[in-house]
Structures are given as C-alpha cells and as structure tokens.
C-alpha positions as CSV (number, residue, x, y, z in Angstrom):
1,X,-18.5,30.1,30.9
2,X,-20.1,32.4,33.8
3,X,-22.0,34.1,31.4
4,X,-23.5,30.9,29.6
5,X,-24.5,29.5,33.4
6,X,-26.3,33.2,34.1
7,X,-27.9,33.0,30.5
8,X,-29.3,29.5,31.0
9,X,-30.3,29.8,34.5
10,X,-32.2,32.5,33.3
11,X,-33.9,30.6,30.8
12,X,-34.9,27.6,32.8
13,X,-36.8,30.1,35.0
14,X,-39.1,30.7,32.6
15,X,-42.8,29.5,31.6
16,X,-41.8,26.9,29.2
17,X,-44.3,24.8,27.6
18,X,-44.2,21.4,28.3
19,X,-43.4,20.1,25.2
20,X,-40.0,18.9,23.5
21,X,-38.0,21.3,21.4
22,X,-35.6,19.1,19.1
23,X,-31.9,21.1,19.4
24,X,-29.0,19.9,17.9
25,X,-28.7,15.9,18.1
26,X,-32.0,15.1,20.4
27,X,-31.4,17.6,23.3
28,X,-34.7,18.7,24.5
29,X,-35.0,22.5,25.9
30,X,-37.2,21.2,28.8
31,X,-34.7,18.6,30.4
32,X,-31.2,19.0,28.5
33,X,-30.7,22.3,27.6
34,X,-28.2,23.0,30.2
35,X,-26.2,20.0,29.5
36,X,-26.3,21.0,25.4
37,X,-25.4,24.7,26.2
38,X,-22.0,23.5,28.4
39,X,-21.4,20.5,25.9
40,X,-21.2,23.2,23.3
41,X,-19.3,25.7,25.2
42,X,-16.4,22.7,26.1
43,X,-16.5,21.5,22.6
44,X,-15.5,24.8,21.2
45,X,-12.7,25.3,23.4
46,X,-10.8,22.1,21.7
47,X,-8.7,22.9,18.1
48,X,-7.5,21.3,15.2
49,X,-3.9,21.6,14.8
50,X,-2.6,20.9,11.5
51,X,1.0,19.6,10.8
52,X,2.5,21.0,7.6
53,X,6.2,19.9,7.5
54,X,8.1,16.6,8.2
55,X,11.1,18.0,9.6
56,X,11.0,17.0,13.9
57,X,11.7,20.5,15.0
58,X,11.4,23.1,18.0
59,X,11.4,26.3,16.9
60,X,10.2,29.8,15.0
61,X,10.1,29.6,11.7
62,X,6.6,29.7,11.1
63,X,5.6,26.6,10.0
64,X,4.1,23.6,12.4
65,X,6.1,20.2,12.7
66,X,4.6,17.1,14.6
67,X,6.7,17.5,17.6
68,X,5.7,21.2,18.3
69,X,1.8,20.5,17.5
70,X,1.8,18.0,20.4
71,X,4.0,21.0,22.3
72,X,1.1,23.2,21.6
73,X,-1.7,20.4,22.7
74,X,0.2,19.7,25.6
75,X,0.6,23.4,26.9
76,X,-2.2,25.0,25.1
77,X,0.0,27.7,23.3
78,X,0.8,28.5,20.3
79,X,3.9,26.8,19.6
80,X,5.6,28.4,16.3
81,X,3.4,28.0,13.0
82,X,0.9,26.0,15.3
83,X,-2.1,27.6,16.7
84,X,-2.4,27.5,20.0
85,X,-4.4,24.0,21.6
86,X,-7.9,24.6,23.4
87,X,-8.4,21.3,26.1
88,X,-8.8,18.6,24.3
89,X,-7.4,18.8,21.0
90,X,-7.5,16.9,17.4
91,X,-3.9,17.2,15.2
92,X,-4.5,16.3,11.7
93,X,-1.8,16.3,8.3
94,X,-1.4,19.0,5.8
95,X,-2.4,17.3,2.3
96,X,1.1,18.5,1.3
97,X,3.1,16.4,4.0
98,X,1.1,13.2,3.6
99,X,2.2,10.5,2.8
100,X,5.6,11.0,4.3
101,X,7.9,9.7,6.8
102,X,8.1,11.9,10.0
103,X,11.3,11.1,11.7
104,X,12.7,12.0,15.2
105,X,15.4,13.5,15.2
106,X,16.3,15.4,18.0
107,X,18.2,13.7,20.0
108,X,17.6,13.7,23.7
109,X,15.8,10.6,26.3
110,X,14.4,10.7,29.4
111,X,12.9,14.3,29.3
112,X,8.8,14.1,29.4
113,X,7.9,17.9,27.3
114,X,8.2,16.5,23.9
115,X,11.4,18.5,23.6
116,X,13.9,15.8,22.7
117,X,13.4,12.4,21.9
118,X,10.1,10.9,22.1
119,X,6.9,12.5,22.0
120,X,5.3,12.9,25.4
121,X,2.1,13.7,25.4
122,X,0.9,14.9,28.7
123,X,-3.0,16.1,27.7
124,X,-6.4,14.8,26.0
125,X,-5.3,14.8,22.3
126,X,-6.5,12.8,19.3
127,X,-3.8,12.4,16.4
128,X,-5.4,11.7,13.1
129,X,-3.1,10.5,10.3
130,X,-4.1,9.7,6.4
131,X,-4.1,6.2,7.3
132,X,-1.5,3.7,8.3
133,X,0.7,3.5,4.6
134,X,1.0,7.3,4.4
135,X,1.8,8.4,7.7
136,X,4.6,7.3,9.2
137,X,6.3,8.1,12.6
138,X,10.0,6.9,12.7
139,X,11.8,6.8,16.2
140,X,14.7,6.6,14.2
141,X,15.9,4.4,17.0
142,X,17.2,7.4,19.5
143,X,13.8,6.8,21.8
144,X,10.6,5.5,21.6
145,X,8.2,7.0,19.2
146,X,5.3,8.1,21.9
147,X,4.5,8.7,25.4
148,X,1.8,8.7,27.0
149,X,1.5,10.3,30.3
150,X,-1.6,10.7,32.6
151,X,-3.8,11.4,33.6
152,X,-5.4,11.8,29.6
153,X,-7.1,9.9,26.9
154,X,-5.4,9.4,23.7
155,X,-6.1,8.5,20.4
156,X,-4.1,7.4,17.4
157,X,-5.6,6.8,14.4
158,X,-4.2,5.7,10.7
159,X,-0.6,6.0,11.8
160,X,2.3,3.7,11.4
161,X,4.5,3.8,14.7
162,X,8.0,2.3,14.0
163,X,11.6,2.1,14.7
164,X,11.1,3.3,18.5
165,X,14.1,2.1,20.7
166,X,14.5,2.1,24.6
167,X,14.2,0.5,28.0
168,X,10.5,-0.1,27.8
169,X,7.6,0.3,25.5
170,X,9.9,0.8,22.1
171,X,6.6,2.1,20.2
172,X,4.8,3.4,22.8
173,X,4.6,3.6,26.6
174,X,1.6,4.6,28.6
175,X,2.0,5.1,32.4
176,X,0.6,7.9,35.0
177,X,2.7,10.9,35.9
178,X,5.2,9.8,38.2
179,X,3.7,10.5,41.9
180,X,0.4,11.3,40.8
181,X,-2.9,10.1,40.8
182,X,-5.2,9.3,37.7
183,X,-4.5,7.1,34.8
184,X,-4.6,6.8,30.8
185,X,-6.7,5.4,28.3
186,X,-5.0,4.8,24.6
187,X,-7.0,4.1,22.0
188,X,-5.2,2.8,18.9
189,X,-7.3,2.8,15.5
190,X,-6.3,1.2,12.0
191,X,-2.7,1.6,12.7
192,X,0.5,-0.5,12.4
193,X,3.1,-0.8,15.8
194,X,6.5,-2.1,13.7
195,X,10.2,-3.2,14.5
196,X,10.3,-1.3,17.6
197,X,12.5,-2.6,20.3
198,X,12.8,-2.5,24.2
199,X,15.8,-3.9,25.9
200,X,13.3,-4.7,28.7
201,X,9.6,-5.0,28.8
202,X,7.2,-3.9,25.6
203,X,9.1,-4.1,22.6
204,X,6.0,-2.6,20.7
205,X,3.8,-1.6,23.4
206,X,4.1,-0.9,27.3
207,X,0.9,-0.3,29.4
208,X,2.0,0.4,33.0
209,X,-0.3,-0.5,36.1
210,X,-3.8,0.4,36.1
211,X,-4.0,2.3,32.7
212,X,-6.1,0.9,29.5
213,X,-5.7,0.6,26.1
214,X,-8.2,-0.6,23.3
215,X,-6.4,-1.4,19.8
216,X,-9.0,-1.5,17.0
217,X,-8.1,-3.0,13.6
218,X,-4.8,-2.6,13.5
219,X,-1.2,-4.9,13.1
220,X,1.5,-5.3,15.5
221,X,4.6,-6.9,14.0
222,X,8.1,-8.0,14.1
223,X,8.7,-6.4,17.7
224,X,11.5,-7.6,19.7
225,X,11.8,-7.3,24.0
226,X,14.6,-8.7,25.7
227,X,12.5,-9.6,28.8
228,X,8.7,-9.9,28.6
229,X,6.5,-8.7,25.5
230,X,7.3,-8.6,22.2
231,X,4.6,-7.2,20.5
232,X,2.9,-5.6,24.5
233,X,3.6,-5.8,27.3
234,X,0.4,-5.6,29.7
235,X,1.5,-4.5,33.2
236,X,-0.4,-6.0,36.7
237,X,-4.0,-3.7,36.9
238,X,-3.7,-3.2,33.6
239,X,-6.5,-3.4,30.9
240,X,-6.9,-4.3,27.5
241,X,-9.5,-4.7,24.4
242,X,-7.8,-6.2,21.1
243,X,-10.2,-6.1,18.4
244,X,-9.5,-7.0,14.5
245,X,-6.2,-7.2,15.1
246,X,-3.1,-8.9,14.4
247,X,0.3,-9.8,15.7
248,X,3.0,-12.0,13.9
249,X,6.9,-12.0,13.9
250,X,7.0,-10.8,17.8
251,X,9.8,-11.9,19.8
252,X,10.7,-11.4,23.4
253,X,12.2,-13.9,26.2
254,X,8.7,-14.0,27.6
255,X,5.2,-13.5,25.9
256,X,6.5,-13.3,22.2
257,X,3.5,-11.6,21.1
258,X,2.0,-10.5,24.2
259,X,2.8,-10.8,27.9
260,X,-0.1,-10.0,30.3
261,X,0.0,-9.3,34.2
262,X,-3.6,-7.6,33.7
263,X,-6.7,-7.8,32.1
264,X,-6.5,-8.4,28.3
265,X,-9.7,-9.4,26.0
266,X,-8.5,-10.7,22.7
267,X,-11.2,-11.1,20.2
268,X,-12.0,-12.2,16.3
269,X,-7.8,-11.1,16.1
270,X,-5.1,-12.9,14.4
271,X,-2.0,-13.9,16.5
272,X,0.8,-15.9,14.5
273,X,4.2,-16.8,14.0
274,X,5.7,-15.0,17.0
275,X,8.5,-16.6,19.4
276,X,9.4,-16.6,22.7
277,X,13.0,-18.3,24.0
278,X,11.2,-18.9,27.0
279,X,8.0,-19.4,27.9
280,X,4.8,-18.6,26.0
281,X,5.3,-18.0,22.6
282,X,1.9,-16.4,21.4
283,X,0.6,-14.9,24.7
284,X,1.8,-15.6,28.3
285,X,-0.5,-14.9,31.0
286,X,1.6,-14.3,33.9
287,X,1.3,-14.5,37.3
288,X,0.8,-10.7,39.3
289,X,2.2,-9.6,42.2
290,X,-1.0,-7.7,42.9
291,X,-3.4,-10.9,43.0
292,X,-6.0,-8.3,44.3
293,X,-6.7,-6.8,41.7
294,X,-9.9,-7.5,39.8
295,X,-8.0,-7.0,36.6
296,X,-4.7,-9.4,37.0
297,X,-3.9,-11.8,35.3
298,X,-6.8,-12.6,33.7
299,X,-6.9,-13.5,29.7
300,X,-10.1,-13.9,27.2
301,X,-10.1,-15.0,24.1
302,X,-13.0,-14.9,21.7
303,X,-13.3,-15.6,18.6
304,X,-9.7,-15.7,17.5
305,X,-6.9,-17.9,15.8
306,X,-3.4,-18.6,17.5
307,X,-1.0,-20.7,15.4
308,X,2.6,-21.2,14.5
309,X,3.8,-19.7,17.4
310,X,7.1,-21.1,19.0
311,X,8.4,-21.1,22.7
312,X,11.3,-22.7,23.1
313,X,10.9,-23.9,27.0
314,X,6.9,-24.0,27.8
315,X,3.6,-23.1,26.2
316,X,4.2,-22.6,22.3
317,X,1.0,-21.0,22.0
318,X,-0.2,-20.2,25.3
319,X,1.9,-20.5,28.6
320,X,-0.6,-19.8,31.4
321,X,1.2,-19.2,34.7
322,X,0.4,-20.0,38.8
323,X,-2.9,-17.9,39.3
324,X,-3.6,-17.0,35.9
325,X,-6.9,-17.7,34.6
326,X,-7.1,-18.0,30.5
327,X,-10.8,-18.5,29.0
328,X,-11.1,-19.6,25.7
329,X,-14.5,-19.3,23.6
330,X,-14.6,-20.4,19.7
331,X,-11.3,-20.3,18.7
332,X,-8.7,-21.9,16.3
333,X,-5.4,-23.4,18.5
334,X,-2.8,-24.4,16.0
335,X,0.5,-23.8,18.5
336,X,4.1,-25.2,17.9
337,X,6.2,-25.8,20.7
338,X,9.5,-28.5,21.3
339,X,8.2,-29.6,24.0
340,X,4.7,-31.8,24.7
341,X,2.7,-29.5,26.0
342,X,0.0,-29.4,23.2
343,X,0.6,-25.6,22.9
344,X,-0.7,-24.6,26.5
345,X,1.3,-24.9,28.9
346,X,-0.3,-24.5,32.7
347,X,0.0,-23.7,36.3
348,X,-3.6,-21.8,36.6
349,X,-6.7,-21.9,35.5
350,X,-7.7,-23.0,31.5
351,X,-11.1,-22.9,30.4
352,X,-12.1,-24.1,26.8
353,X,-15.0,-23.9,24.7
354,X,-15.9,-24.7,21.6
355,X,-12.3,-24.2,20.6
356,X,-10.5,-26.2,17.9
C-alpha cells in the first residue's frame, strides 16, 4: 500500500493538463485518481472462496466445506482446501455441490469461531448461494444456522436458512461482540428463513440492539418463538428495511410474525396467516425500554397487505403498545382476532392513510 501512496503522490505532482481522463467507471485522473488507485488496491485484497463439498467439517483433507470457508474469511487463512480470505471476502458454490443440502453437524453451542455448532461469522463476508431451492443450510436443530457478530456487514444471498434451534434467533442472530463497540449490518437477498425455532426471542431472526438488517425479496415462514418473534425479533435501537417480502405461518407468544422494539419499515411485503397466543398476531410494536432512541419503537408500513393473522388476547393483526407509534400508508388490513379490536389493538400512536 506504501508503495501505491509514493507512486501517486508522485503523480499528482505533476503538470497535468486540465482536462478529464476517463479511468475505469468515471474516475477522472485530475480529481479521483487517488481515490481509484486505493479502491483498486482494497478491492484486490478481498477473495472468492469456493465451497466444494457438503459435508460440515474442520479439517485437512484438501477439500473446502462451508463451515471452514467462513473459518478462512473470518481469520484470513487458508483453512484446509480453502484459499486463504483477503478483507472482505465473497464465498460462492462449486457447480458440483449445488443444489444440495449443507447440514451442521458438528455438534457443539455457545462457542463464537465457527468450530462447532453454528456458523459465526465475525468479518465482512458476502455468501452467494445458487438461489434459494438449491442451496440449503440445515441447523439440523443442534444450534442456530448463522451468527453474526460485529462489528461487519454481511450478506446472504439465494440461500435457504432452516432447521436452526436455540435460545434466540433459531435462523440467525446478529449482535455486536460482546464488550465491544461497533455494530452489524445483514443484508438478506432472495432467500428463505424456515422452521427455525427459539425457545426465547427470534424464532427465525434475532437483531440485537442497535444493529440493522435489510431483507430483500425473500420469505420467512413457519417460525416458532416461545416468547416474542416468530418469524424476527427486532430488538430496542434496532433497524430494519423489509422489502418484497413475505411472512406466513409464524408463531410466537408475542409478535407472531414480527415483534419490534426498534425501527422496522415494512414495504409492498406480504404478511399472513401467522399467530400469536398473546398479543399481536401479525406484527407487535412494543414498547422500549430505551424511549431515547430515535429508532424505538417505531413501525412503517407502506404499501403492504396484513391479513388472516390471529392473536388470541389483543391485536390480531397489529397490537401497538404504550409509546409505540405505527404509521400506515396504502395498505390492505384484513386481521382476525377473538376479540373486538378490529385487528389493531392500541396503547400508542396509530396513524392511517389511505389504507383499506
């Protein structure tokens, strides 16, 4: 890197004309060539790593499973058949392994390396799979499937995420390193969060205080929590984009489909037939303990469609809690609850318009 700095300063020294030089997407050499040149440089420090078996394995015999290519992302070595990760790094499928199952198998929770159990990913890393039917990651139930620990950005794309089992987030959990500072983003793409459970919060997804996730065109269904957010569980300061996307079949005491303490925008998405044996079948939008932050309890929805849910005490569709504040904009509102409460049920604030 020392030598690229030397080299450019060197050349912005120069006489050069006052004209723009086109280089690579728009960069000019009079203004940007700095930037371009250390753009470049970063970009070809990050590597593909390819998966090329399905086994879930940890060790040398030369080829590269899924839980040692995140071990080589994470710790930017080569781990067995994988080349060795470079910063941020893409891992991609071996046309011979796709479409396929992976399962976990190794046995082993509450470890954060990617060693046992789930599969912690602790730096920037972007996990491409052949699209949602053909790749498949299977907790197997002995953990959740991934976790995500900051500070990092993370993207999953074309991947089913299924059978994941534990305390909280059953699919996925996202949360900063434990006694550190900085947070994740998670970006979900075209990909499917199925029967994955959490005894607590987050049966499908759990985003912890103040990290973010954006889920693109993708399904979450049949999730089950035993306390708060069946399909996610959206924790105070967090924040959240749904886009295209769908939830059905989500079950939890709380929040059936979603349970928010954050900020969540829901918008032209699909959420249906999910139940809560308490409060807020659909969505509830809870009240925070941090009331401070600009992100609590606060829920949009645009553009989107919430029917058939079920809550079996308050809010089939909707329950809307002390401090909350829900804003509706063009929307469908077909809820089912037992009790009168036209589908919303609320303590905060409701705003409606043009919703049906």
């Amino acid at each position: 890197m020392s030598g690229i700095w030397r080299h450019t300063q060197h050349i912005a020294k120069r006489n050069v004309p006052n004209r723009s030089l086109s280089l690579g997407r728009g960069c000019t050499l009079a203004i940007t060539l700095l930037v371009c040149l250390l753009a470049a440089a970063l970009a070809s420090d990050a590597a593909t790593i390819t998966v090329n078996t399905i086994s879930d394995e940890l060790n040398a015999d030369g080829d590269c499973s899924l839980r040692e290519a995140i071990r080589s992302a994470n710790t930017d070595t080569p781990v067995d058949g994988c080349g060795g990760g470079r910063g941020p790094d893409e891992i991609r499928f071996a046309p011979g392994v796709v479409p396929e199952t992976f399962t976990i198998t190794l046995a082993g929770a509450d470890e954060d390396s990617a060693e046992t159990g789930d599969l912690d990913i602790t730096d920037d890393l972007i996990i491409t799979g052949a699209g949602a039917a053909d790749t498949v990651i299977d907790g197997n139930q002995l953990d959740r499937v991934f976790h995500v620990i900051g500070p990092v950005t993370v993207e999953l794309n074309g991947l089913t995420i299924q059978n994941g089992q534990t305390q909280s987030g059953g699919g996925i959990r996202s949360e900063a390193v434990e006694g550190g500072a900085g947070f994740s983003m998670l970006k979900i793409t075209q990909s499917m969060i199925r029967d994955n459970t959490a005894s607590n919060d987050g049966g499908g997804i759990n985003i912890k205080p103040g990290n973010k996730l954006e889920l693109t065109d993708s399904r979450v269904l049949n999730n089950s929590a035993g306390d708060d957010g069946g399909g996610i569980e959206a924790e105070a300061g967090s924040d959240i984009t749904i886009a295209d996307s769908t939830f059905t079949d989500n079950t939890a005491s709380r929040g059936g489909g979603i349970d928010n303490e954050g900020g969540i925008t829901v918008t032209d998405s699909l959420v249906s037939e999910n139940e809560a044996t308490d409060d807020g079948g659909g969505i509830r939008n809870e009240e925070a303990a941090d009331r401070n932050s600009p992100t609590s309890s606060r829920l949009t929805i645009l553009n989107s469609t919430i029917r058939e849910n079920t809550a079996h005490n308050r809010g089939g569709g909707i329950r809307n809690e002390n401090e909350g504040t829900v804003i509706i904009m063009n929307s469908i509102r077909s809820m089912v609850t037992p009790l009168p409460t036209m589908g919303i049920g609320t303590a905060g604030v409701v705003s409606i318009i043009a919703a049906t």
